[in-house]
C-alpha positions in Angstrom: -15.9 -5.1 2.2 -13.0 -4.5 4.6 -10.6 -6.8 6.1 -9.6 -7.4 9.4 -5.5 -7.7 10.2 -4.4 -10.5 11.5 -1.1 -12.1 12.4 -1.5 -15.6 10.9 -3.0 -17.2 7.7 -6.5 -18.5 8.6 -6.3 -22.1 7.9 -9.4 -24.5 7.1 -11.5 -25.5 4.1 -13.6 -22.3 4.0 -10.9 -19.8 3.0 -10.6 -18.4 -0.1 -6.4 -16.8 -0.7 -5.6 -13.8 -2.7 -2.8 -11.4 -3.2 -2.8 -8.3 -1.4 -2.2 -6.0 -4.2 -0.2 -2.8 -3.8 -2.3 -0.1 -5.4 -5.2 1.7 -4.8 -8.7 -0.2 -3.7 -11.6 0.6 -6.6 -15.1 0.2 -7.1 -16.0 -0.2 -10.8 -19.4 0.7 -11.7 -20.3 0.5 -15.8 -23.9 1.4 -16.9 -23.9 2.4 -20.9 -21.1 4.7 -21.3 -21.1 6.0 -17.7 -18.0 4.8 -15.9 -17.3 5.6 -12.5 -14.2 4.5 -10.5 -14.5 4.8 -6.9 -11.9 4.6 -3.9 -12.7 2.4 -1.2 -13.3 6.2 1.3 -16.1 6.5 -1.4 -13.9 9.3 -3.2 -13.9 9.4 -7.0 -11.1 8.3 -9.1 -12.4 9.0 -12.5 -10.5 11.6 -13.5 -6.8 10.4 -12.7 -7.1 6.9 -14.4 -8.9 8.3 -18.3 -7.1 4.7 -19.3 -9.0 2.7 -17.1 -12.2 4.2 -18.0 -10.9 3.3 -21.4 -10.4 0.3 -20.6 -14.1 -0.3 -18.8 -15.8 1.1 -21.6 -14.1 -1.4 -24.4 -15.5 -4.3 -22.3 -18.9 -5.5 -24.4 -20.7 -5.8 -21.5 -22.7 -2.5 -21.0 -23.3 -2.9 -17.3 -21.3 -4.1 -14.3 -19.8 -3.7 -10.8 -17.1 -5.2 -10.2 -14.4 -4.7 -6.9 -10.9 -4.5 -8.5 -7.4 -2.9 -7.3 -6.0 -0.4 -9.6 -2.1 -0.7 -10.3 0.5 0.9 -12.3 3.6 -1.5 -13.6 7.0 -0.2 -13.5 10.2 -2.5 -14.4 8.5 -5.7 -13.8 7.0 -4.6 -10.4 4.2 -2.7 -9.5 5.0 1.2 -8.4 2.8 2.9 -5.9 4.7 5.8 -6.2 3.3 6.6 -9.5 -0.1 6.0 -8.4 0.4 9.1 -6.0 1.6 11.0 -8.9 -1.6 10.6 -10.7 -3.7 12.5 -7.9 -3.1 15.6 -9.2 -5.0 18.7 -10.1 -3.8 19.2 -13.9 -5.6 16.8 -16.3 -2.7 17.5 -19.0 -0.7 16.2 -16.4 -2.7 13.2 -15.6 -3.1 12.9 -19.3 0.5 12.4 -19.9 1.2 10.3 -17.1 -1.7 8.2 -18.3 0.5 7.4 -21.6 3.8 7.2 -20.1 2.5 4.2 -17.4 -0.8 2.9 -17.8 -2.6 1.2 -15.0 -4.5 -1.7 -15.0 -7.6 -3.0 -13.0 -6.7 -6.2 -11.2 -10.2 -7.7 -10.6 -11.1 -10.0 -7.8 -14.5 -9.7 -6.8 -18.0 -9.3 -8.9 -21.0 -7.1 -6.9 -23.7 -7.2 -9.9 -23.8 -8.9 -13.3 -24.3 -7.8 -17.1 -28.2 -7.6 -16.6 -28.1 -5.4 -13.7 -28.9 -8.2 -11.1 -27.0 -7.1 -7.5 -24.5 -9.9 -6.7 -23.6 -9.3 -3.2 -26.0 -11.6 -1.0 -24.1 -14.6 -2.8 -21.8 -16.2 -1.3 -18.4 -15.7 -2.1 -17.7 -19.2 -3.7 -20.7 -18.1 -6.0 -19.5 -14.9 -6.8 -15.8 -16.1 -7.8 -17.7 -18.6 -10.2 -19.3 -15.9 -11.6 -16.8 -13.4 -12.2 -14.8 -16.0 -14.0 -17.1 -16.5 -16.0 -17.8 -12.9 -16.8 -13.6 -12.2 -17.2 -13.3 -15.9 -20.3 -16.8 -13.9 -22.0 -15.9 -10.1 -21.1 -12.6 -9.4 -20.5 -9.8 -11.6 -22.6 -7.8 -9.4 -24.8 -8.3 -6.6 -23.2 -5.2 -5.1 -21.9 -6.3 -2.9 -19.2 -8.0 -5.7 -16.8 -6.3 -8.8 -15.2 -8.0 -11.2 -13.2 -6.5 -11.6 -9.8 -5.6 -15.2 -8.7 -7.5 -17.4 -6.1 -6.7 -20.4 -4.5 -7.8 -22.6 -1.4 -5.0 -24.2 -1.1 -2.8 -22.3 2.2 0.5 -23.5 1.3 0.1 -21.6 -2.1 -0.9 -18.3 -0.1 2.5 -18.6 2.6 4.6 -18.6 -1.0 2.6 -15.2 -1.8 3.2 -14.0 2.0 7.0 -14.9 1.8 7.3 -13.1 -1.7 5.8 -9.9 0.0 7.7 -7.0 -2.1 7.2 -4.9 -5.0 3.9 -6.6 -6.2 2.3 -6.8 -3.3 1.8 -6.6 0.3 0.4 -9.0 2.0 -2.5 -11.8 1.6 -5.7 -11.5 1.7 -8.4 -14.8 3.0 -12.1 -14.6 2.6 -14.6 -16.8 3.8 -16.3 -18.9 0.6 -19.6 -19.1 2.5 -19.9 -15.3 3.1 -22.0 -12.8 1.0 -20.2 -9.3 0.4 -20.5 -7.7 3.6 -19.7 -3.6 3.0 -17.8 -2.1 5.3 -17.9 -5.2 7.4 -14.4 -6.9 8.6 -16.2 -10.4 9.6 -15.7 -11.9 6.0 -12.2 -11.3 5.4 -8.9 -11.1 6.8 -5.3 -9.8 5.9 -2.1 -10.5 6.7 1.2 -8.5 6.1 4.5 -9.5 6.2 6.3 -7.1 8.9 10.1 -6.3 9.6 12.3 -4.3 11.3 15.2 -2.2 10.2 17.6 -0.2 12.3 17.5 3.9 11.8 19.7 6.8 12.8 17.6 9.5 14.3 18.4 12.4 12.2 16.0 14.5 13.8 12.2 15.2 15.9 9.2 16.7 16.4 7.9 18.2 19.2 4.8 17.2 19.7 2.2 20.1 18.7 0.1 20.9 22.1 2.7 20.6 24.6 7.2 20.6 25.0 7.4 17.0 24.2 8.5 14.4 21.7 6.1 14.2 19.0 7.8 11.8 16.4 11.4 10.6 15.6 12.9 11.4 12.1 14.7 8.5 10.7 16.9 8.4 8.2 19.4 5.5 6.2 22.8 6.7 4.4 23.0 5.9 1.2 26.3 3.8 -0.7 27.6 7.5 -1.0 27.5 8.6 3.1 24.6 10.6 2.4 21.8 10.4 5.3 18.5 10.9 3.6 15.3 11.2 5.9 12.9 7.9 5.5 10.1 8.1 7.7 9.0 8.6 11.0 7.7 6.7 14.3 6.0 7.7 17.0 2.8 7.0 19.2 5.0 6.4 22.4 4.1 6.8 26.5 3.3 10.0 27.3 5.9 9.6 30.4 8.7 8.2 27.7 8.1 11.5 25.6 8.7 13.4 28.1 11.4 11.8 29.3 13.2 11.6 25.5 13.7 15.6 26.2 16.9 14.7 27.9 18.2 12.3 25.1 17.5 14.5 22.4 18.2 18.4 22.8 21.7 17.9 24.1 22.1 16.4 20.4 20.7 19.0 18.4 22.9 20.1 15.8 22.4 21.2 12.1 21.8 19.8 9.3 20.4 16.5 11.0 20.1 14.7 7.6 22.4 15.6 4.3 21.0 13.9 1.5 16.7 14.0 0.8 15.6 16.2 3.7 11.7 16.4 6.0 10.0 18.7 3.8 7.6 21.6 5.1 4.3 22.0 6.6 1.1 20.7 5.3 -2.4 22.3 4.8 -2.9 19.4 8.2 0.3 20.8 10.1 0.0 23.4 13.3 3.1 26.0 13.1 4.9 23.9 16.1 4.2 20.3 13.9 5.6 21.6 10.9 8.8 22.7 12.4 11.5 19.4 12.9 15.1 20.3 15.2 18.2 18.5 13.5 20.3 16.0 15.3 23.6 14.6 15.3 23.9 11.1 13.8 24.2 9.5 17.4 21.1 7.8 17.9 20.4 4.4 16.6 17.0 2.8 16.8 15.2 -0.3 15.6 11.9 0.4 14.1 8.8 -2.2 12.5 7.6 -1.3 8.9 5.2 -2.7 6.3 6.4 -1.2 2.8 9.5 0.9 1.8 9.1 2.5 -1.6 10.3 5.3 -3.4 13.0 5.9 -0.5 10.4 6.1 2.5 8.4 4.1 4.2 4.6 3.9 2.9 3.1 4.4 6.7 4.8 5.4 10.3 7.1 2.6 11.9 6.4 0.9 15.0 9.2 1.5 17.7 10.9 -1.1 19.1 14.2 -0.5 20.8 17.0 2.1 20.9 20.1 0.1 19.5 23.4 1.7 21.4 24.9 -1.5 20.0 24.8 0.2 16.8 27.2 2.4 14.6 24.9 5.1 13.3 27.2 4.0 9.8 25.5 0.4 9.8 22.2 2.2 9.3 22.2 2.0 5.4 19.3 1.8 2.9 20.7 -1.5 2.2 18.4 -3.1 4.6 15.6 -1.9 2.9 15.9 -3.3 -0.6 13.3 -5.6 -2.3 14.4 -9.0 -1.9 15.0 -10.7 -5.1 12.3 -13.1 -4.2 9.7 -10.2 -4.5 7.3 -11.5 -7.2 6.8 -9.6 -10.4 3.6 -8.8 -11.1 3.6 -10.7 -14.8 4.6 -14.1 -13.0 1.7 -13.5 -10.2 -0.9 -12.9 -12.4 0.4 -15.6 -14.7 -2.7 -18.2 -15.6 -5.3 -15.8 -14.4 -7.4 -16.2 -17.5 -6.7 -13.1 -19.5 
């Protein structure tokens, strides 16, 4: 079941609230000892989470499907960052980051119950019932599962919007009335906080079929004057990219960005993609983002504006750090039951 993004909480009696977790989307199927985690691109998962499959097979129950978020807690938070780490090809590696940080299923959503029977023409208000029930009977003590919190009431779903940070992303409304509509968008909507940060162009890309601008490298100096490359935006008029020629090449200078760096070509990047021309820190621009993590921003920015108003030195990762009202996932998932 996907959801639709939308710029406002849907208000009204038939709305369901959740938390937008930030982690990786999972199908969890159980029958016997077989457990098999799947992405939401219909990818397996198995293999990089052995604890979760740990975790599924403790549960009594010996068969299940339930739609869950996987997550991996760091320092009261919840780290994406080290949920890319575990997609790797060595299992000893996988193995040992499996002990060091353990993730956990966040469960929100039940698709068939412990005797096999298929869950998903029920509406939503039934299945919630359900899955409650299953997570008091099934799932208390176990460490590996949480049950994700629900609410109708909207006011409770703005606080999770306005704590958007380290947790999570965003908030989720389903219709009660609704059975589980796979890879349908009419059932359930998101909403992400979004804000805007100002960026020295450190560098760009031309754009791989033709002598234009491609993308803008953007980069934030640290507390030490270091510029570290952050991200990217792009996706502008074809006219404007043109045009940003005569902007950008008088400006290009080595090394564009002295601290963290764009790294190299991927197995996706054509030989004129992969290649990036340094500028010097003149450029200011104000960008839109969703998530900064780990140093960079989790998807490409949205431009905005080009800010000549500001000092490429204002441009500091200060604007980017999780505001202390960011909600820790312990205090989120407090009272869900397990």
């Amino acid at each position: 079941m996907e959801a639709l993004l939308v710029d406002e909480i849907p208000i009204g009696p038939g709305w369901q609230y959740e938390p937008k977790w930030d982690g990786f989307r999972c199908l969890v199927f159980r029958n016997g000892r077989s457990v098999e985690l799947q992405s939401k691109s219909g990818q397996s998962l198995t293999r990089y989470f052995p604890e979760v499959v740990d975790a599924v097979r403790s549960v009594p129950a010996r068969a299940f499907v339930l739609d869950a978020e996987i997550v991996i807690p760091a320092d009261g938070q919840l780290s994406f960052d080290d949920l890319l780490q575990r997609i790797h090809p060595a299992a000893s590696r996988v193995k040992t980051l499996s002990a060091e940080r353990p993730a956990l299923l966040v469960v929100f959503d039940m698709l068939a119950d412990t005797s096999g029977r298929a869950l998903v023409d029920l509406p939503l208000r039934e299945r919630r019932r359900l899955l409650e029930a299953f997570a008091t009977k099934e799932l208390a003590g176990i460490k590996g599962f949480r049950l994700s919190p629900a609410t109708t009431n909207a006011k409770a779903a703005r606080a999770w919007l306005a704590m958007t940070g380290g947790t999570f992303d965003g908030v989720v409304a389903k219709r009660l009335d609704l059975e589980y509509r796979s890879g349908d968008r009419t059932g359930m909507q998101k909403v992400k906080r979004l804000r805007t940060v100002d960026c020295v162009v450190g560098g760009f890309r031309y754009a791989s079929t033709s002598r234009v601008v491609g993308s803008l490298l953007l980069g934030l100096y640290d507390a030490k004057g270091l510029l570290h490359h952050v991200g990217f935006t792009s996706g502008f008029p074809t006219a404007e990219r043109k045009s940003m020629l005569r902007k950008l090449e008088p400006l290009i200078k080595p090394p564009g960005f002295t601290g963290r760096a764009p790294g190299g070509p991927s197995r996706w990047s054509t030989g004129r993609s992969a290649e990036w021309q340094p500028l010097a820190p003149k450029l200011v621009v104000e960008v839109r983002y969703d998530h900064f993590t780990g140093g960079r921003f989790r998807h490409g920015t949205r431009f905005l504006r080009w800010r000549p108003d500001k000092k490429p030195s204002q441009c500091t990762l200060d604007q980017v750090k999780s505001s202390r009202r960011s909600a820790s996932y312990p205090s989120v998932l407090e009272g869900s039951g397990l």
